[in-house]
C-alpha positions in Angstrom: 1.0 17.2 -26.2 1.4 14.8 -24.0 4.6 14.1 -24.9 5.8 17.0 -24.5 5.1 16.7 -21.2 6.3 13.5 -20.3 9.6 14.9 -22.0 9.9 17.8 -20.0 8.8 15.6 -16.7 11.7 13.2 -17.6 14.0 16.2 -18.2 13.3 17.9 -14.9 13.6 14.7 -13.3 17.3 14.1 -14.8 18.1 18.0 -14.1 17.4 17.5 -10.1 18.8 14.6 -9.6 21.9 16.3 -11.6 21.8 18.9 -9.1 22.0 16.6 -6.3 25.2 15.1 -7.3 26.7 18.6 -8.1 30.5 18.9 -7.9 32.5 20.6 -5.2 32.4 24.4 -5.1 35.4 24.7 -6.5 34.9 22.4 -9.6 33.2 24.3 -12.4 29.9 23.2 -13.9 29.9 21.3 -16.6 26.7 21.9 -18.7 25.4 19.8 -21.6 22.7 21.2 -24.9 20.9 18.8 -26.5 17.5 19.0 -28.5 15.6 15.9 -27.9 13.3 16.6 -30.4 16.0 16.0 -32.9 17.3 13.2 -30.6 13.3 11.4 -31.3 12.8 12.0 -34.8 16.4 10.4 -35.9 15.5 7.4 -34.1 15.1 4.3 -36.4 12.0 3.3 -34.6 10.2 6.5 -34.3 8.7 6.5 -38.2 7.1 3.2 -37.3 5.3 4.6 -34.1 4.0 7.8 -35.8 2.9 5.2 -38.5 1.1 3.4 -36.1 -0.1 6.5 -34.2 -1.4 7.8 -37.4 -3.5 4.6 -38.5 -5.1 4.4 -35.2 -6.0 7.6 -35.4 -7.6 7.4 -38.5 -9.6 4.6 -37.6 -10.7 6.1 -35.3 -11.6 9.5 -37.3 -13.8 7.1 -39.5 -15.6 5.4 -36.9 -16.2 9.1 -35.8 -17.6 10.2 -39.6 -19.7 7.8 -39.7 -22.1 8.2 -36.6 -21.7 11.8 -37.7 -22.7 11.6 -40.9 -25.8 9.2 -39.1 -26.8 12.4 -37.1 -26.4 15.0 -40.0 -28.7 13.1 -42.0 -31.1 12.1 -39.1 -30.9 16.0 -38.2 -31.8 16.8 -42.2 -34.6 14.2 -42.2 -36.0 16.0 -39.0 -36.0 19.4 -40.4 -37.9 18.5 -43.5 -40.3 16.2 -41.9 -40.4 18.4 -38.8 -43.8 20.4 -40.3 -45.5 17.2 -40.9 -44.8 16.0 -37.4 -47.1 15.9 -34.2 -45.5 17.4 -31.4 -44.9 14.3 -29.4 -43.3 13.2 -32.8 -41.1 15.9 -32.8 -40.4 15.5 -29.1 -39.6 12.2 -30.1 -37.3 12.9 -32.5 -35.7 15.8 -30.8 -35.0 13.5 -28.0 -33.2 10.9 -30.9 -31.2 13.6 -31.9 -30.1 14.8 -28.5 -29.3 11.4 -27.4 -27.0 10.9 -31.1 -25.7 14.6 -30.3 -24.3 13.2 -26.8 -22.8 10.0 -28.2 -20.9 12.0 -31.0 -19.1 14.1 -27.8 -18.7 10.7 -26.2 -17.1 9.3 -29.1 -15.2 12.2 -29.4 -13.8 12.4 -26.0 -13.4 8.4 -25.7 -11.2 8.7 -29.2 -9.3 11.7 -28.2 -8.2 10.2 -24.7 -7.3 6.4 -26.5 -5.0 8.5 -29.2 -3.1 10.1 -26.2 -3.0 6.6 -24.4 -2.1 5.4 -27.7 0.4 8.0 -28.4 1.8 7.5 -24.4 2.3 3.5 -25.0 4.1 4.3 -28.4 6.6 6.9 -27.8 6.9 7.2 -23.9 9.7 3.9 -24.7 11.3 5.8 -27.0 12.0 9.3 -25.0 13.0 7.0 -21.8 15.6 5.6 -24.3 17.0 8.7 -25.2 16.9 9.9 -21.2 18.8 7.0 -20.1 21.3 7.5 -23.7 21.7 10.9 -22.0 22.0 9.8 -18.5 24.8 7.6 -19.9 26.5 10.4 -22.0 26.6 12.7 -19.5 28.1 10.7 -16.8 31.0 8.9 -19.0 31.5 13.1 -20.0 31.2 14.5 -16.2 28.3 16.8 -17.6 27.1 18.4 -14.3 23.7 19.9 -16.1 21.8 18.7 -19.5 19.6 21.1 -21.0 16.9 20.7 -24.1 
């Protein structure tokens, strides 16, 4: 997602300063297409990235499973026990599990925010390629606009 927005930062930021060097009033615009998209994935290097993108986020999906699959079964072991317990034990316990609860969201929030820092540092090089391939393109063609 956040590439998407970087993209369509990028774009903007090519788009205005297009504007800026717009021709005469009596030269007619000259507008570009181009799907960027298409542009990325064709890009030798982009496989490699999503690759890399993909492993990291696995590993960080198991890391994830595992202290979840830690609270599910502390959480089980505390419902079946949870007759047999005093109420400061189950205070006790409560309090474990609370404490597990909040480290899972944690862990989920820490993991989502590195795969979009991950994702940033992997691709952001790629899309600022393609920007300044476009830059390049349409100046050597006298494209006035570009649009995605």
């Amino acid at each position: 997602m956040k590439n998407i927005f970087t993209i369509v930062f990028l774009f903007i930021t090519l788009f205005c300063s297009a504007q800026k060097n717009t021709p005469a009033a009596n030269e007619p615009f000259k507008i570009g297409y181009i799907n960027i998209d298409s542009v990325l994935m064709n890009l030798k290097d982009y496989p490699t990235q999503v690759k890399i993108l993909e492993a990291f986020r696995k590993q960080l999906t198991a890391q994830f499973e595992v202290k979840n699959l830690e609270f599910e079964q502390k959480y089980k072991d505390f419902q079946e026990k949870e007759k047999s317990y005093t109420e400061e034990q189950k205070n006790e316990k409560f309090a474990e599990l609370q404490k597990l609860d909040q480290e899972l969201a944690k862990l989920r929030n820490d993991a989502n925010q590195q795969i979009g820092n991950k994702e940033n540092e992997l691709l952001v090089p790629l899309n600022e390629k393609i920007l300044k391939a476009i830059d390049v393109v349409a100046k050597a063609k006298g494209y006035s606009h570009i649009a995605d």
